[in-house]
C-alpha positions in Angstrom: 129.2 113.2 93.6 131.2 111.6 96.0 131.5 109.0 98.8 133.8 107.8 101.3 138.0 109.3 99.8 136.9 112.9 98.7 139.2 111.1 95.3 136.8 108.0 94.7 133.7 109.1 92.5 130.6 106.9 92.9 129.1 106.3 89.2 125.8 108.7 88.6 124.2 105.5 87.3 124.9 103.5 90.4 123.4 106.1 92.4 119.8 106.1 90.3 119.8 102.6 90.4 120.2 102.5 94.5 117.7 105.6 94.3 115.4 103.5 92.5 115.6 100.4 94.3 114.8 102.5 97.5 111.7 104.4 96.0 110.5 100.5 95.1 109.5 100.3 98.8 107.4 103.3 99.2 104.0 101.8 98.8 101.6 102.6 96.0 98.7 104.6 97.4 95.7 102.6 98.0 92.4 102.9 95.2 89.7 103.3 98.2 88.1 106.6 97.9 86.8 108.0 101.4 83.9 106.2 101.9 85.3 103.1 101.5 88.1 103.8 104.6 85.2 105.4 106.5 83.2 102.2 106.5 86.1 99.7 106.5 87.0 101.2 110.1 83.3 101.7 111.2 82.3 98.1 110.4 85.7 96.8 111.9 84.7 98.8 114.8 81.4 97.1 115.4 82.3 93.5 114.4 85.1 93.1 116.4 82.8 94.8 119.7 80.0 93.0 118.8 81.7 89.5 118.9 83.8 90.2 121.7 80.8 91.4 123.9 78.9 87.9 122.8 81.8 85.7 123.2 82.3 86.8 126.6 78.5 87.0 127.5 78.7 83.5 126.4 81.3 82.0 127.5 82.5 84.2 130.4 86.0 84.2 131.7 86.3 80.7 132.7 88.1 80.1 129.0 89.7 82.4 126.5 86.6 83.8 124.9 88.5 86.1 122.3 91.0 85.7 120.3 93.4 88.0 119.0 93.7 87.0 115.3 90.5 88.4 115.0 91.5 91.8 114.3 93.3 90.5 111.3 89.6 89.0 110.1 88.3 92.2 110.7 90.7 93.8 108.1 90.0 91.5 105.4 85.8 91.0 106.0 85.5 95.1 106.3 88.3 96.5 104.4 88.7 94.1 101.4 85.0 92.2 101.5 85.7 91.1 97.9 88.9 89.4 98.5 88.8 85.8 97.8 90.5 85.4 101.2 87.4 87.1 102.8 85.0 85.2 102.0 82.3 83.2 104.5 84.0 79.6 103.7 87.5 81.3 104.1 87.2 82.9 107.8 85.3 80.1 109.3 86.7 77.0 107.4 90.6 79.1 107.6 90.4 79.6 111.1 88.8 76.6 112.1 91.1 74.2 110.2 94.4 76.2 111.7 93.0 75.8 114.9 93.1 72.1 114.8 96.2 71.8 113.0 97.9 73.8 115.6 96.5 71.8 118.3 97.5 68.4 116.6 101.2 69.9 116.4 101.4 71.6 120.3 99.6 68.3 121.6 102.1 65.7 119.4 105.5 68.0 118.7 107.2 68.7 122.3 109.9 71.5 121.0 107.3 74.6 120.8 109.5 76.1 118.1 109.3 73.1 116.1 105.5 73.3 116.4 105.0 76.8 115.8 106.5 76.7 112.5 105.2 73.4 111.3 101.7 74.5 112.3 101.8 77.5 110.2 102.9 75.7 107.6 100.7 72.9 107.6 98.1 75.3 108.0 98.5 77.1 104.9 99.2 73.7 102.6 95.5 72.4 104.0 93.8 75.4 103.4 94.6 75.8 100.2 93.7 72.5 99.4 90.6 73.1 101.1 89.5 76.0 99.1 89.7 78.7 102.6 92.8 80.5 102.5 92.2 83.2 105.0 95.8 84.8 106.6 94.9 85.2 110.0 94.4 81.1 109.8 98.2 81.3 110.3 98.0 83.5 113.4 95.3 81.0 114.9 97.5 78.2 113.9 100.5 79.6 115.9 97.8 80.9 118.7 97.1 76.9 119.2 100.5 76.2 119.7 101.3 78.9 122.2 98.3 80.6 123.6 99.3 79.5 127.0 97.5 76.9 129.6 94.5 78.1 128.6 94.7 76.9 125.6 96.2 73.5 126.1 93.4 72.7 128.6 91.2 73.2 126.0 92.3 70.8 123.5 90.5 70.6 120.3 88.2 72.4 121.8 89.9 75.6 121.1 88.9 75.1 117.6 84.8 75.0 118.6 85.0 77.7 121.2 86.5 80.3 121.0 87.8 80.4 117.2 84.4 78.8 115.3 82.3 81.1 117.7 84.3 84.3 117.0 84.6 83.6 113.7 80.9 82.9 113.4 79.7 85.8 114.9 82.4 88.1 112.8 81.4 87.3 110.3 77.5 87.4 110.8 78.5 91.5 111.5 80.6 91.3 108.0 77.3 90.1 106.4 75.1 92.4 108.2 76.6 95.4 107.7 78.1 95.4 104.4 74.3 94.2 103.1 73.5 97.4 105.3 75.7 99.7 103.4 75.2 98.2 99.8 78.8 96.3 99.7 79.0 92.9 97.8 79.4 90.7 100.2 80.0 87.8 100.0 81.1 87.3 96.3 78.5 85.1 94.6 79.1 82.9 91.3 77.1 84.3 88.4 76.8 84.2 85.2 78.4 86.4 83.3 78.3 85.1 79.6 74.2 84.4 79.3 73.2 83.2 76.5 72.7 85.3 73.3 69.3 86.4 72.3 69.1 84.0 69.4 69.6 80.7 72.2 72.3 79.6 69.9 76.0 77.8 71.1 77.9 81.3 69.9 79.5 83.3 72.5 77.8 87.1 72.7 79.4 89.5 70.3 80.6 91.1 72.9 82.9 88.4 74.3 84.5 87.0 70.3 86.9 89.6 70.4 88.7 91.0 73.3 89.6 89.4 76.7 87.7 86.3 76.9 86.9 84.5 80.3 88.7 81.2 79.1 91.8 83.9 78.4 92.2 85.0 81.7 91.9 81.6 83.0 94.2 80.3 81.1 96.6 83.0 82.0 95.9 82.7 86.0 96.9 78.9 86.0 100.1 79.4 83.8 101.3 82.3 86.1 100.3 79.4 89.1 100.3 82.6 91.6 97.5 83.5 94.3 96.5 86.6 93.0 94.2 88.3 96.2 91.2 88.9 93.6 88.4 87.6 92.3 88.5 86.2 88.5 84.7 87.8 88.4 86.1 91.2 89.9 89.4 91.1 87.6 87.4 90.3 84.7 84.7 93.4 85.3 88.1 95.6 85.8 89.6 94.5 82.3 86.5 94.9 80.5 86.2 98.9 82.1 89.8 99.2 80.9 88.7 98.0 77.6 85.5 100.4 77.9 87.8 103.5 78.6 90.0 102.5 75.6 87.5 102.7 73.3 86.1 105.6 74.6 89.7 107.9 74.4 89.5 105.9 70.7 86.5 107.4 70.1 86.3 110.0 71.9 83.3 111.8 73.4 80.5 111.0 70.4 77.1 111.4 72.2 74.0 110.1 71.0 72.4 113.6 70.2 75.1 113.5 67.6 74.5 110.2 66.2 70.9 109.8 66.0 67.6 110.5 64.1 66.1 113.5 65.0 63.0 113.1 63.0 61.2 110.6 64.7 57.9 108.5 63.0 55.7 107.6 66.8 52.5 106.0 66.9 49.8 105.9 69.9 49.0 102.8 71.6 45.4 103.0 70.6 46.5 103.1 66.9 45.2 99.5 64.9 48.1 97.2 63.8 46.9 98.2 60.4 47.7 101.8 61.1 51.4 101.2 62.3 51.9 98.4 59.5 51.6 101.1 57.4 53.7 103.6 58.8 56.6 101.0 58.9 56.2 100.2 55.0 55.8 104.0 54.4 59.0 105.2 55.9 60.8 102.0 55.7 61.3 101.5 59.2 61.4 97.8 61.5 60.5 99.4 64.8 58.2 102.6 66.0 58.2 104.1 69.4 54.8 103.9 71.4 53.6 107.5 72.5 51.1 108.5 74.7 51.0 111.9 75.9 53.7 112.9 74.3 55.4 110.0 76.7 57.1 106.9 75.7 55.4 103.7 76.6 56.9 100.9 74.6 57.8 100.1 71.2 57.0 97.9 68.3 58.8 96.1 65.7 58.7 94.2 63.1 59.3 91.1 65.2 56.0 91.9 67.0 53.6 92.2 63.9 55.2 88.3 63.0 53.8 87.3 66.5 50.8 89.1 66.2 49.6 87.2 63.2 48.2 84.2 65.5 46.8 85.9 68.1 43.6 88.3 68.2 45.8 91.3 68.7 44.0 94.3 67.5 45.5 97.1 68.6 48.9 98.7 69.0 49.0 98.4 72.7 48.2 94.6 72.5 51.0 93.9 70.2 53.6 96.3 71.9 57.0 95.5 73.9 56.4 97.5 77.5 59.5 97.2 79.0 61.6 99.7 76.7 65.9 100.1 76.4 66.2 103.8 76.2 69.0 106.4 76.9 69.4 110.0 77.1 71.0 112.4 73.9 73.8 112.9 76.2 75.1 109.4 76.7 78.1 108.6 74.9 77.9 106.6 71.9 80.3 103.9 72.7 77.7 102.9 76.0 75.4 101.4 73.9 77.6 99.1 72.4 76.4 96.5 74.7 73.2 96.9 74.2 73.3 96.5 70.6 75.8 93.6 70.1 74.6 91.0 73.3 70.7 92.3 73.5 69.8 91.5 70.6 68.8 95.5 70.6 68.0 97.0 67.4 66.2 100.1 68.2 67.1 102.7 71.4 65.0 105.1 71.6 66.0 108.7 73.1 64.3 110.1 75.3 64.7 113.4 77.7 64.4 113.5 81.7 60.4 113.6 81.0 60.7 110.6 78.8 60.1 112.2 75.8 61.1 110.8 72.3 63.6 113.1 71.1 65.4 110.6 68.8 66.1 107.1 67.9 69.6 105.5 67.3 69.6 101.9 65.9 72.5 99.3 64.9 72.9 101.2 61.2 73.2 104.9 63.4 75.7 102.9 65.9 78.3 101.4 63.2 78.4 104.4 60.9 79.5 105.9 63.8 81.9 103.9 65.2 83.0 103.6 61.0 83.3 107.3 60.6 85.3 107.9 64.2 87.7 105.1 63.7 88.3 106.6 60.2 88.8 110.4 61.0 90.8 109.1 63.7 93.3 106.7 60.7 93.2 109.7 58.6 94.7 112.3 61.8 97.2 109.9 62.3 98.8 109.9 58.7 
């Protein structure tokens, strides 16, 4: 290969390098599946016509009654409604605040250059000290400074009406119709660590190995970058990833694999007595309820040691209603959670007609996993 003389060769390596660097600017393609682009456009649609018809029935044409850094809202409220930088504090508090900044700067700076710039900037530094980072804030800040007469005759004003207003009633549409179409909005604080079913200090199971909240704290404020996600969202993400390891780890093992298909039931009018004895006879801790051939609770041996003060007299009175169940075609490694934070020892199986069709318990579940992770050591000798 050559370029420029016909007798100067350009190095092979230089040239993948250069076609590397250029293939670094083609953009990776976006996760949102088709839904997810359909409603981002339809709920842009409607917010932004929605305030702009309000604004202007409001505050007719006397005074600027939309503004164009709106559109950039709409992107983030509709299109990324989980974003940190879309939430309800960050387009009305973001906009807002850049408003008045870039008023202060147009009303006390004379060069408008000068003003521009130092509004932007200004406006980014306050918001995120202010906890409302929200990019178009910087398009309202510059807005401000050179909207035109319009805008200088409002003064601080322009922050109340139009910007607060707009931003208000965008975002009442974000809320509206991402409730409407069963999107998170806005992005609550919960909690995701409970405590464990014994009420004790210890983190869950679940959470003493692996990627620990505290972890990916830690790592966020070393790296000191504003990363445009959620730590709750990031933190759901990692723990699918880990989910998805373990299941190419252990590869499809379903519970109609795993578990007992020889299942000891009792009826719900049975006496205590009767499924006392059952337990002792077959050594069990825990027998489904069955009534019509239907699951309808379960009870353990943790019931029977609550039972023994009250004037229970019957199966059904001693009984846990609300049972954890799954299907024999769930995978294996699904029910991980269940067992470990739940403080679950015994999942019934059940078909579509919530038949009992097996039982898998915390012994069935680690054998399992045991037996899997050796097959899998002894393949890769």
């Amino acid at each position: 290969m050559f370029f420029g003389r016909a007798d100067v060769p350009v190095p092979e390596n230089l040239v993948r390098s250069l076609l590397a660097w250029l293939k670094a600017f083609w953009p990776a393609p976006l996760p949102a599946n088709l839904r997810e682009r359909s409603l981002s456009g339809v709920g842009a649609l409607l917010g932004l016509l929605v305030t702009e018809i309000v604004s202007r029935t409001v505050l007719g044409a006397s005074v600027p009654w939309f503004i164009a850094p709106m559109g950039a809202s709409a992107v983030l409220l509709f299109a990324v409604p989980t974003s940190p930088l879309a939430q309800p504090w960050s387009i009305v508090g973001g906009n807002v605040l850049s408003a008045l900044v870039g008023v202060g700067c147009a009303h006390w700076i004379d060069d408008p250059t000068l003003a521009a710039a130092l509004a932007g900037g200004l406006a980014i530094i306050l918001m995120f000290q202010l906890r409302c980072l929200h990019p178009p804030g910087g398009a309202v800040a510059l807005t401000s400074v050179l909207g035109g007469a319009e805008v200088e005759a409002l003064g601080f004003g322009f922050a109340l009406v139009p910007v607060a207003l707009n931003s208000l009633l965008l975002l009442l549409m974000a809320l509206l119709f991402n409730a409407a179409m069963h999107r998170r909005y806005p992005q609550r604080a919960t909690d995701k660590h409970p405590p464990g079913a014994h009420h004790t200090a210890d983190a869950l199971p679940g959470d003493r190995l692996g990627v620990r909240p505290e972890d990916l704290q830690a790592v966020l404020e070393e790296r000191g970058e504003m990363i445009d996600i959620s730590n709750t969202d990031l933190e759901e993400i990692l723990l699918a990833a880990e989910r998805r390891a373990w299941r190419r780890r252990f590869g499809d093992m379903r519970c109609t694999d795993v578990m007992s298909h020889d299942v000891v039931t009792i009826a719900p009018s049975a006496t205590l007595e009767a499924a006392w004895s059952q337990l002792a006879h077959h050594r069990l801790k825990a027998l489904p309820v069955v009534e019509d051939g239907r699951l309808v609770g379960i009870v353990t041996m943790h019931d029977f040691l609550l039972s023994q003060d009250l004037p229970w007299r019957s199966v059904e009175d001693a009984m846990t209603r609300e049972v954890v169940s799954a299907n024999p075609e769930q995978l294996v490694i699904e029910l991980v959670p269940t067992f470990s934070d739940q403080g679950i020892h015994h999942v019934p199986i059940v078909d579509a007609d919530r038949r009992v069709i097996g039982m898998l318990t915390q012994s069935d579940l680690v054998a399992a996993l045991f037996r899997a992770g050796l097959d899998q050591a002894l393949a890769s000798r």
